[in-house]
Structures are given as structure tokens and as C-alpha cells.
C-alpha positions in Angstrom: 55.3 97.9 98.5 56.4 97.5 102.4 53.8 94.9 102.4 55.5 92.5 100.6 58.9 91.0 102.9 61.6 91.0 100.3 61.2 94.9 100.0 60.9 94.9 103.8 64.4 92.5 103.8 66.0 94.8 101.0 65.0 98.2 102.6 66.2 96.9 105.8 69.8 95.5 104.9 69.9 98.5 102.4 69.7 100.9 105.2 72.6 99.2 107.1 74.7 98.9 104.1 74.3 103.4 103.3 75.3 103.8 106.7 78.5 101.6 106.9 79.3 102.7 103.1 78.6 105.9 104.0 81.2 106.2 107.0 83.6 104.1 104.9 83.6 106.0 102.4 85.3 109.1 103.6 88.4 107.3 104.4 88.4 105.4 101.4 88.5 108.4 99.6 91.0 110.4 101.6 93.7 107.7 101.8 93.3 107.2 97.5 92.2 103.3 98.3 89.2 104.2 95.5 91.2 101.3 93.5 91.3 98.9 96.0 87.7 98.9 96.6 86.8 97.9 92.7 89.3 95.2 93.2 87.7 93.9 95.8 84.5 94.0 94.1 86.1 91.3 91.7 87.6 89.3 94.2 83.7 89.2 96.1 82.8 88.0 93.2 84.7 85.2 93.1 84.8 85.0 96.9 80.5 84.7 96.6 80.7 81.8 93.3 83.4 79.4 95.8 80.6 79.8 98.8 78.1 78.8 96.8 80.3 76.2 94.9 81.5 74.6 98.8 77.8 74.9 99.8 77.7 77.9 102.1 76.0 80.9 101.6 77.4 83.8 99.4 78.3 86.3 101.9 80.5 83.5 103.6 82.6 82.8 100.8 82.6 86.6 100.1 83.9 87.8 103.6 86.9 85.1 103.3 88.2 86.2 99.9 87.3 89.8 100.7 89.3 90.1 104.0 92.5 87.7 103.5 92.8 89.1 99.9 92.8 93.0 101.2 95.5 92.6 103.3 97.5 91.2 100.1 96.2 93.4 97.5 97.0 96.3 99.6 100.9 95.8 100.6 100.8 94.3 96.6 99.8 98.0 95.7 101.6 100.5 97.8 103.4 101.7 95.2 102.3 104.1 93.0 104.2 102.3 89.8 103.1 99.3 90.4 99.2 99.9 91.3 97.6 99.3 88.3 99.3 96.0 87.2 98.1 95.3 90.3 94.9 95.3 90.2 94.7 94.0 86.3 96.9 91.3 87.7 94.0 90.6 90.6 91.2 91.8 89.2 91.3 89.3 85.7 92.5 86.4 88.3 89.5 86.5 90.7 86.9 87.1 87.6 88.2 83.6 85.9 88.2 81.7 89.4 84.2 83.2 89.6 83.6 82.2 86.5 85.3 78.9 87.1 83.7 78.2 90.9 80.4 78.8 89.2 80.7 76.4 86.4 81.6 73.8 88.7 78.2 74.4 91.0 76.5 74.2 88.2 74.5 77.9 88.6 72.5 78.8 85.8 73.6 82.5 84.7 70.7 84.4 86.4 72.4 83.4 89.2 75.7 84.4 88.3 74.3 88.1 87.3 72.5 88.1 90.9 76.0 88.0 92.1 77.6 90.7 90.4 74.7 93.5 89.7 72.8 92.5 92.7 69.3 91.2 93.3 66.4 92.6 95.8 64.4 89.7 95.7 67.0 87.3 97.1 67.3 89.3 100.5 65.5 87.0 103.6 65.4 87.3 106.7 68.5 85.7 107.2 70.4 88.2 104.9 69.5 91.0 107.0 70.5 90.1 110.4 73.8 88.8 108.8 74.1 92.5 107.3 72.9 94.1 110.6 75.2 92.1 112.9 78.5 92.8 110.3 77.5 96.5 110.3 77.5 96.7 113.8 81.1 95.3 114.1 82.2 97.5 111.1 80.9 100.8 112.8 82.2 99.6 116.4 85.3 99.2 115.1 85.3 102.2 113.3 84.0 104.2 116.3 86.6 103.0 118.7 89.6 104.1 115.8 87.9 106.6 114.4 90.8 109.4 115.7 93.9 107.8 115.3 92.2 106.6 111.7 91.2 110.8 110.6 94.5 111.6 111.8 95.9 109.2 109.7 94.5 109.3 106.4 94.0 113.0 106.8 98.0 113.7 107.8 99.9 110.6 107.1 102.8 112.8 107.7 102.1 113.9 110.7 100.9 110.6 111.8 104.2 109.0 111.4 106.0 111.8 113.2 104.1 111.0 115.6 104.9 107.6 116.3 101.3 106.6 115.7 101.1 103.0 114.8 100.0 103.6 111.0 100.7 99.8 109.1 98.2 98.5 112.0 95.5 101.0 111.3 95.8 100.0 107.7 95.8 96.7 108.2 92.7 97.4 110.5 90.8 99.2 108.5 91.6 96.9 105.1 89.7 94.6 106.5 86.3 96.9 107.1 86.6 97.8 103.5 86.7 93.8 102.9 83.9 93.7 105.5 81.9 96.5 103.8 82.3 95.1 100.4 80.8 91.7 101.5 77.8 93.6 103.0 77.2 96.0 100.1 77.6 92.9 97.9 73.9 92.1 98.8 71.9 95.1 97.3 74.2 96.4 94.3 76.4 93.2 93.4 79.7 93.0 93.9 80.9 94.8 90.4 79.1 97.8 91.2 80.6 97.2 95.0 82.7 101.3 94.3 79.7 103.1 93.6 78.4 103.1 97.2 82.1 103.1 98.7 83.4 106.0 96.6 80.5 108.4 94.7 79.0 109.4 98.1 82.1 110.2 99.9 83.6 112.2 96.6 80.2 114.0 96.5 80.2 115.1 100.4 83.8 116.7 100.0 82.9 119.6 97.8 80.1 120.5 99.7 81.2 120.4 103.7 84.8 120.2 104.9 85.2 118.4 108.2 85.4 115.1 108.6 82.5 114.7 110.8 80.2 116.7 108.3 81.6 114.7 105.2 80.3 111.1 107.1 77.1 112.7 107.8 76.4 113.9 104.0 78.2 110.9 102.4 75.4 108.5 104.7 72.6 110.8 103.4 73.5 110.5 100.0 74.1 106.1 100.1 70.4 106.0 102.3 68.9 108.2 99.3 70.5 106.4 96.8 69.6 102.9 98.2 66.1 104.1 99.0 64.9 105.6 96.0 66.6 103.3 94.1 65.1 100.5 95.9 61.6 102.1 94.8 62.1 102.6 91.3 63.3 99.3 91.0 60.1 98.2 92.2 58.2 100.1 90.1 59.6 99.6 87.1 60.9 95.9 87.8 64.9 97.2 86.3 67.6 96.6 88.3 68.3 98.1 91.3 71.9 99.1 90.8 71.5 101.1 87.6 69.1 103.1 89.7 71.5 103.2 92.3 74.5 103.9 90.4 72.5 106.4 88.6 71.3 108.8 91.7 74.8 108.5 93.2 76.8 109.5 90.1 73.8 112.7 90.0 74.7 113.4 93.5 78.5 113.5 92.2 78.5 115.8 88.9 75.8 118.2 91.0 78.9 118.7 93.8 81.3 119.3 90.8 78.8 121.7 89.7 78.5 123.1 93.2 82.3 122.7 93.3 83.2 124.8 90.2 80.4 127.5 90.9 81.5 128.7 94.1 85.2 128.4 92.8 83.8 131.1 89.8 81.9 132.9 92.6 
């Protein structure tokens, strides 16, 4: 299998992608953004058919949609009441224009369903040391806000009191979820963007309970995920993102499990 280079390309960027979704993931989770991430995954989609309808590359026009649009999708959905219209609103908007931006490039529909589930085989070279270089920025970042960030998504209250600067770390950390999305795009697709982003992180909370140890788990569950899914893709030529959303959403109901047994105990 490692002989061949696409597996070498999708093992590679995979890697990169469980890490960053991994350490995403967390915070995703413990500031309730679980909905912003699946409209995201519509707006990459739409983001990835205008690159390729202007000529660029996918995860060009992805990272453009991805990061100016979470900036507006988020202040669009602070509030609770209005949250969901929100992301209908968004969500059926950025479908039609990736639908539309397709059309006009004249893409046959393998190559639409490439973008949204994902495909192993398109990953060169090129893909992965755009994935490696984005990931490195994502996790910089994240390292150097990584305590003002905990204490703000794990004590907004306290945060504020605090007079800790809390609509810039938003803002801030928006645009790694954008960032992430774009990346993830390149193994699972960009509907199936949540999976990696969410499934992980929700797992590694019922089994550990600081943040430190939930970032660690959550990255071991994406890489096993990725991995093994990566394989049994190859063996059994199906895509890679059922596998993956499969494993991960095992991973999930075995820490409810976990969660409910120890609850009983």
C-alpha cells in the first residue's frame, strides 16, 4: 500500500489534518460552535467549486469562503433564537452557489462528489505541503492562545470578569475553524467536514477531564480514524469517509457507553 504515492500523499496530509482536528476540536465543542462547523462544511463546498470555477486550486477557493464567511456566520448566530435560521439561511445559499460555480466550470459530477465526500487519490505532493504548512500555522496559533482560549471557552464568565479580550479570541479562533475546515476538506470532503471536528472531541470528554488530556485522546481518536479508514478504503476501494465517519461515530457511542456505565457504577 505505502508503495504507491497517493496513499503515501493521503496518509501524510491525513496525519496533519487528525492532529489539527483533533486540538480543534475540544474548543469547538466546549464553546457549542458544533453548528458552525457543519455550516462551514457547506460554505467549503462552495468556497472549493468557485476556485476551481476562477482556475485556482480547491483549497484556495475554500480558505477564502471559509475564513471571511466564519467571521459572518458567527456574529449572524450568537443568538440562541436565531441560530438555526441561520445556518438554513447559509447553509442552502452556499450549496446553490456550489452547485452553480460548478455548472459554470463545466466539472463532470465525479468531480463534484470528490468535493464533498472526499477523494484519496486526488492528494499530490502539492496537497500535502499545502496541508502541512496550514497546520503548522493553525497549531502555532493555537499554541501561543491556547490559555487565554481554555479560559475562555471553559469560563466565559469568568473570562469577561476578567477583562480578558474575549470577541478577539473569537474572532481569532473563527478563523482556525475556517482554516481547519479547508484542510480537512482534503481527506473526508467538505460535507462530512463535522465528523473529524466534533465526534473525536465529544468522545474524549467522557473519558478524561482536563483539557490537556481531552486534546491528547481527541488526536488519537482523528489519527485512528484517518488511518484505519484510509486502509480499509484501500482495501475495499469504498470511500474513505464512510470508513471514517464510521470509526469515529464507534469511538462516540463506546464513550456514551463508558459514560453511562460508570454513572450506574
Amino acid at each position: 500500500m505505502f508503495s504507491l504515492a497517493f496513499m503515501q500523499n493521503a496518509y501524510l496530509a491525513g496525519t496533519f489534518i487528525a492532529i489539527i482536528c483533533g486540538t480543534i476540536g475540544v474548543f469547538v465543542i466546549a464553546r457549542n460552535l458544533s453548528f458552525l462547523t457543519h455550516t462551514l462544511s457547506e460554505i467549503g463546498f462552495a468556497g472549493a467549486a468557485f476556485g476551481i470555477f476562477m482556475g485556482w486550486t480547491a483549497l484556495s477557493g475554500m480558505l477564502i469562503f471559509t475564513v471571511i464567511s466564519s467571521v459572518i456566520v458567527g456574529q449572524m448566530s450568537v443568538k440562541q433564537s436565531r441560530r438555526e435560521a441561520s445556518i438554513s439561511a447559509i447553509s442552502a445559499l452556499f450549496i446553490g452557489l456550489g452547485i452553480l460555480f460548478l455548472s459554470l466550470s463545466n466539472q463532470t459530477s465525479s468531480y463534484a462528489t470528490s468535493i464533498l465526500f472526499g477523494s484519496v487519490i486526488g492528494i499530490a505532493h502539492a496537497d500535502v505541503i499545502r496541508v502541512a504548512v496550514l497546520s503548522g500555522i493553525v497549531l502555532l496559533v493555537m499554541l501561543g492562545l491556547y490559555r487565554p482560549l481554555k479560559f475562555d471557552s471553559f469560563d466565559a464568565i469568568g473570562a469577561k470578569v476578567s477583562g480578558l479580550w474575549t470577541t478577539a479570541i473569537s474572532v481569532v479562533f473563527l478563523v482556525l475553524v475556517a482554516m481547519s475546515v479547508s484542510v480537512a476538506a482534503q481527506i473526508v470532503g467538505s460535507l462530512l467536514i463535522f465528523i473529524l471536528l466534533t465526534l473525536p472531541a465529544a468522545a474524549a470528554r467522557y473519558f478524561v477531564h482536563t483539557v490537556s488530556k481531552m486534546i491528547g485522546l481527541s488526536i488519537i481518536f482523528a489519527l485512528i480514524g484517518v488511518w484505519l479508514g484510509l486502509y480499509l478504503s484501500y482495501v475495499t476501494n469504498l470511500p474513505v469517509s464512510f470508513f471514517i465517519a464510521s470509526i469515529e461515530c464507534l469511538f462516540y457511542f463506546a464513550a456514551l457507553g463508558f459514560q453511562r456505565l460508570r454513572v450506574g457504577a
